[in-house]
N, C-alpha and C positions, 0 to 999 in steps of 0.2 A: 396617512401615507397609503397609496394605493397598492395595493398587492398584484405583482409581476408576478405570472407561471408560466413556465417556461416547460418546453420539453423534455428530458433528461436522455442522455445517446445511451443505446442500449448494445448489448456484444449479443443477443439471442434473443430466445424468444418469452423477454419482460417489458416490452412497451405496451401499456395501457391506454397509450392513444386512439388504438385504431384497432375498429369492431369485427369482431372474426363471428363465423357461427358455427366453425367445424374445425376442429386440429387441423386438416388437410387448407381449410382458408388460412387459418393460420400460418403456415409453412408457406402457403404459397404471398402470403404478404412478407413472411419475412426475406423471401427467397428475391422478392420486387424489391426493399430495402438494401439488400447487398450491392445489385445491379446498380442502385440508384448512388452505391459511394457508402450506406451506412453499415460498416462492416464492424467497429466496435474492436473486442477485443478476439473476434474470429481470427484472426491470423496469428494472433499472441497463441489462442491454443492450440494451434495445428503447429506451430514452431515448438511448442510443448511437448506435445506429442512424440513429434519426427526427433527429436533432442533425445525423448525416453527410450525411445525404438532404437535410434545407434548406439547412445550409448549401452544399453543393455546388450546389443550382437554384441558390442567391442567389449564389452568385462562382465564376468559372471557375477559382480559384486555390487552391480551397480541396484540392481533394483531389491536388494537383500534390507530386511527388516535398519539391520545398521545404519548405511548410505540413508538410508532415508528418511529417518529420525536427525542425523548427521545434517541431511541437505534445508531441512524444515527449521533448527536452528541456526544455519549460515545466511539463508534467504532473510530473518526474522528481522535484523533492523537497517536492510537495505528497504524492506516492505514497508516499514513504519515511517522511514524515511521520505519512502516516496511517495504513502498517502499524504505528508504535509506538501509534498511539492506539486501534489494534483490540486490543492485548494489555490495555488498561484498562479498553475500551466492553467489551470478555468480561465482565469482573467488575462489569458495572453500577455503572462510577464515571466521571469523567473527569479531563483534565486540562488544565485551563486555559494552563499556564505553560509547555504543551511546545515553543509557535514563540519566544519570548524564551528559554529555553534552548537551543533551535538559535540562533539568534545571539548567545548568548554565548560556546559553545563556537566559533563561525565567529571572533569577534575573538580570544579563545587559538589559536586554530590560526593567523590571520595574524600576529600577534605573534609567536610562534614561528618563524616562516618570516622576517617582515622584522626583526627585532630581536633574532633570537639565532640567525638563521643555519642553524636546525636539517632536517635532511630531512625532505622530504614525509608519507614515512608515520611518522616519528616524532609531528611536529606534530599529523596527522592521531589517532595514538594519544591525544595529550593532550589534543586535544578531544569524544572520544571518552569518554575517562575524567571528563573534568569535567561531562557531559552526564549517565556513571555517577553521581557523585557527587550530582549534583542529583536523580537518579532515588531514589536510597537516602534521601537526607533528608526527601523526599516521601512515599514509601510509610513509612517508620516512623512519622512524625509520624499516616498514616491508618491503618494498622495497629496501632502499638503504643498511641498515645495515643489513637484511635478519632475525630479530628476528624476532619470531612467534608471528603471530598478537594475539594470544592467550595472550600471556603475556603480551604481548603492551596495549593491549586492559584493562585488568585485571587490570594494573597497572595503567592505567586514570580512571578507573572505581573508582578507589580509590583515585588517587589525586585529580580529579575533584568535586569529594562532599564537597572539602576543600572549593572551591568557594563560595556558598551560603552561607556555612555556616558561612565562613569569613565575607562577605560581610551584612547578614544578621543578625546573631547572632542567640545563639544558643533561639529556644523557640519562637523566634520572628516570622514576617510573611510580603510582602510586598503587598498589595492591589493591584489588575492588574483591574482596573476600567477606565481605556479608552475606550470613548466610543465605537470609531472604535473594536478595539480587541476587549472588551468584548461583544462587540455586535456580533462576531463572533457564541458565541454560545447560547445566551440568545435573539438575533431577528432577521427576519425573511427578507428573500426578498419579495416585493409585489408581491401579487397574478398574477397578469398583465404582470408583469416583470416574473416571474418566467416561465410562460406560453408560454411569445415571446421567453426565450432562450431556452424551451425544445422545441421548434418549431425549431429554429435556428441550433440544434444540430441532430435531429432527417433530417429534411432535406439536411444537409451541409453532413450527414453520408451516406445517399442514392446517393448523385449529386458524391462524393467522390467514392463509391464502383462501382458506376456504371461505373464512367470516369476511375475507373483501369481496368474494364471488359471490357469495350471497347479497351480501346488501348493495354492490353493484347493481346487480340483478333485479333484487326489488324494487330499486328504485329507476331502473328503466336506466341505469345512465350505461356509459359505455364500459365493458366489460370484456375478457378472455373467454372463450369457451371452458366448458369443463373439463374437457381430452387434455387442454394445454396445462390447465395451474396441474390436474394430477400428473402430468410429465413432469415437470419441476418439482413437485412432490418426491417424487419416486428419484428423478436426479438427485437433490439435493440428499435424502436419505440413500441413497447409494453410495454419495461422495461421501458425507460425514461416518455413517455405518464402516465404510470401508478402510479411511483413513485409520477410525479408532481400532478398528480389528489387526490394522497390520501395524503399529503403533505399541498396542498392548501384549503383544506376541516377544516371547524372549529372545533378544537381540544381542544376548553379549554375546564375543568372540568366543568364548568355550564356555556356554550353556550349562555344562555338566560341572561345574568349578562357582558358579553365581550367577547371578538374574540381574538382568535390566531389563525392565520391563514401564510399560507405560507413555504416558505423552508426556512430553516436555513440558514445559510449566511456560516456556513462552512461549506454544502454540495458545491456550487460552489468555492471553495478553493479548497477541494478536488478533484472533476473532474476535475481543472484544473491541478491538479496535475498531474494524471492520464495520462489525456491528452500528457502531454510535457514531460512526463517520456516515455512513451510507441511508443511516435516518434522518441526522442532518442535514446532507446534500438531498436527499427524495422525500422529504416528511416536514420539513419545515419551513419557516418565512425567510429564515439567511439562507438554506439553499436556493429556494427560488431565487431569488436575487444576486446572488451568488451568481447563477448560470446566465441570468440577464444581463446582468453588466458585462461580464465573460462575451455574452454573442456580439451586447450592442450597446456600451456606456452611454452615450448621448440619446439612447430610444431611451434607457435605464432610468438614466438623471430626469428627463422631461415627464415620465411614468409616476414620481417621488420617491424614487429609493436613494438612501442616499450613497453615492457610491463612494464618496473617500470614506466613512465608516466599513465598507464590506471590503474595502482594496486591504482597510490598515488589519482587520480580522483576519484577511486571508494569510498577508504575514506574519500573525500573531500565534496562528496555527499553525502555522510549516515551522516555524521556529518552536515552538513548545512540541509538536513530532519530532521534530530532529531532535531534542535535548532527551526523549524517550529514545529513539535511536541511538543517540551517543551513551544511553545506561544499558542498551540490552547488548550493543556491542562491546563496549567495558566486560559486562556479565561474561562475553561467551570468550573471549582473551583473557580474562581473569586480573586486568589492569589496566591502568589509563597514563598515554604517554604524551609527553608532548607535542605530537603530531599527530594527537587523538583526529578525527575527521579528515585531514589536511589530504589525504591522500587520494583513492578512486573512489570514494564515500558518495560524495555529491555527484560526481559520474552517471556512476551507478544506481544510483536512484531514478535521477532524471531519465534515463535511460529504459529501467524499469519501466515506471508512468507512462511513456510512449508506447512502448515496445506492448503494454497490455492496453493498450488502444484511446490512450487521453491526447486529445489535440493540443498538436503546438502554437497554435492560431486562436483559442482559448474558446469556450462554451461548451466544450464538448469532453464528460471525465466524469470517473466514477471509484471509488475508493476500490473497489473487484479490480478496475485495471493495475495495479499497484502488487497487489496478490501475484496478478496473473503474471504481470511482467518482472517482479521479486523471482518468483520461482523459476523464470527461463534466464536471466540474471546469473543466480546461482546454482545452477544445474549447468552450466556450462564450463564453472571453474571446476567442480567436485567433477564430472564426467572426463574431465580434460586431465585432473590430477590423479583419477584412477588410473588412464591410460600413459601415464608418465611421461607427458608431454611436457615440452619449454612454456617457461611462462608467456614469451612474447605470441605463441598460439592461441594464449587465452585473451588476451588484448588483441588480436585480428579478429577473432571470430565474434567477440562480443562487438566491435566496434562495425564490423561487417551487420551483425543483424538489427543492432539502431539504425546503420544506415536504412535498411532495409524495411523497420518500418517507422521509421521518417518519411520516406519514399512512397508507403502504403500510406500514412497521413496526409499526403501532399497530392497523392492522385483521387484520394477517396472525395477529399475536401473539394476538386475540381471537379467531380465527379457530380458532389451534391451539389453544384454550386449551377452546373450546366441543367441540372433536374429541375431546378429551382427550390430546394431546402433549404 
């Protein structure tokens, strides 16, 4: 089989394509890549931004240690959500049915736990696997039989709520109080611990960027200047540094009475998510290929990849995230109802995914956009429900800023398209 590499769209200054010799070259190619349409997840973090800045004028409480431990689990399985739905929006399809697949997988996972007794991460496995399951049944039906995922999608979105509801009844409700899981989003990792792995990460990120600039280097191929990886350096350990410092800081409401302290136990779920998604999509053969079929099935196919194998994965993987989504959302509600996913779940993900700068036209995505767009996602309901607003406000204003970068997707795309990219 021959091996496709492809590009991978970048939100700053991480493409490897193209040779700089000085930070200021640097900047100044990335600042030609903007102009040219590739803006990435640039606008997701300036909408980030302007979101933190009003809502902070509008309430004193918003950027307080609390709120933002609070916002970091609410974000958590819209985020996880939406990196399965970035392995689909690659390939220019969607998927409807992937937030009632997380809640179907969440009521097997309780069932197993309250009714047969089973361990945590066993349970966990076989919601996991049934989330696989629904992923594989999807992608063949679009792959092998060539219906539109659209419909495919549409039509589990609809059988799947049978599940719960079967299973549960209607009105009723299943307790997700394991301690393990629920403790995902109701306790914390130790202050101590939390500190050794932002150490662990923030170093292991430096020993890593450094060892590809060197051996880039020696080997003459094309590389970043040294000003640029140590800027990323120094961001990255800013962000993680600073996260854990305001994270590990005493956050309960009366301080003087008990301690909360630490990071949520499903912030590292998440970055390991992250993690293993985004080595995948930039470090491996299915990602290559992946982004290939994504730009151009028919170059893909002729190339030897085979593309109904990486269409039926891609759904194999947004269905098995979503079933992770439907247990972290259980986790942070404390239950699984019959209209587990059914609701803004799928919405809001896909919504996500765009909005932190993944193409709706497919080949262009990145597990960061999902992050970025998770976090402006839910920072919009939490800032919206500090200032005691109607709910129908929060449904304008979210559905106002998809449009808007739909809109930045659809000009950028023309953009790149009139450059010649």
């Amino acid at each position: 089989m021959t091996d496709v590499t492809t590009s991978t769209p970048s939100a700053g200054f991480d493409n490897d394509n193209r040779q700089a010799a000085t930070l200021g070259d640097a900047f100044h190619d990335y600042l030609n890549r903007i102009r040219g349409g590739d803006m990435g997840s640039l606008p997701a973090i300036f909408g980030l931004v302007v979101l933190f800045v009003v809502f902070s004028s509008l309430h004193d409480r918003f950027l307080t240690t609390y709120n933002m431990a609070n916002l970091v689990i609410q974000a958590a399985s819209i985020i996880v959500l939406a990196m399965g739905i970035v392995f689909v929006l690659l390939l220019g399809e969607i998927d409807l049915s992937a937030g009632v697949a997380g809640g179907a997988s969440a009521t097997v996972i309780a069932l197993m736990l309250i009714d047969y007794d089973w361990p945590w991460w066993l349970a966990t496995l076989a919601g996991i696997a049934v989330g696989a399951v629904i992923g594989l049944a999807i992608g063949s039906l679009v792959s092998v039989l060539g219906i539109p995922s659209f419909v495919v999608t549409l039509a589990f979105f609809l059988g799947l709520q049978a599940i719960p509801l079967k299973l549960i009844g209607a009105g009723g409700s299943l307790r997700f109080n394991d301690p393990v899981l629920r403790g995902l989003s109701i306790k914390n990792v130790p202050v101590s611990a939390g500190w050794i792995a932002a150490l662990v990460i923030v170093v292991g990120f430096a020993a890593l960027s450094l060892y590809r600039y060197r051996s880039l280097s020696a080997k003459g191929l094309v590389h970043q200047p040294l000003g640029l990886v140590a800027l990323r350096i120094a961001v990255v350990a800013a962000v993680v540094l600073g996260i854990t410092a305001l994270l590990s800081a005493n956050r309960a409401p009366n301080p003087n009475l008990f301690t909360i302290s630490g990071i949520p136990w499903v912030l590292p779920v998440v970055i390991a998510l992250l993690f293993f998604w985004t080595f995948v999509l930039t470090k491996s053969r299915f990602g290559r290929h992946l982004y290939a079929v994504g730009g151009n099935a028919e170059a893909a196919r002729r190339a030897g990849i085979n593309v109904t194998r990486v269409r039926i994965s891609a759904f194999v993987i947004c269905s098995s995230m979503a079933a992770i989504a439907g247990l972290l959302s259980a986790s942070y509600t404390g239950k699984v109802s019959p209209g587990a996913g059914g609701g803004n779940d799928l919405l809001y993900a896909v919504g996500a995914a765009v909005i932190g700068g993944t193409s709706l036209f497919g080949g262009r995505g990145r597990a960061m956009d999902a992050v970025i767009g998770g976090l402006v996602i839910a920072t919009i309901p939490n800032g919206l429900g500090l200032l005691n607003q109607a709910s129908y406000i929060n449904f304008i204003v979210t559905g106002g800023v998809l449009l808007l970068a739909a809109s930045v997707d659809a000009i950028s795309r023309r953009r790149r398209s009139s450059a010649g990219v």
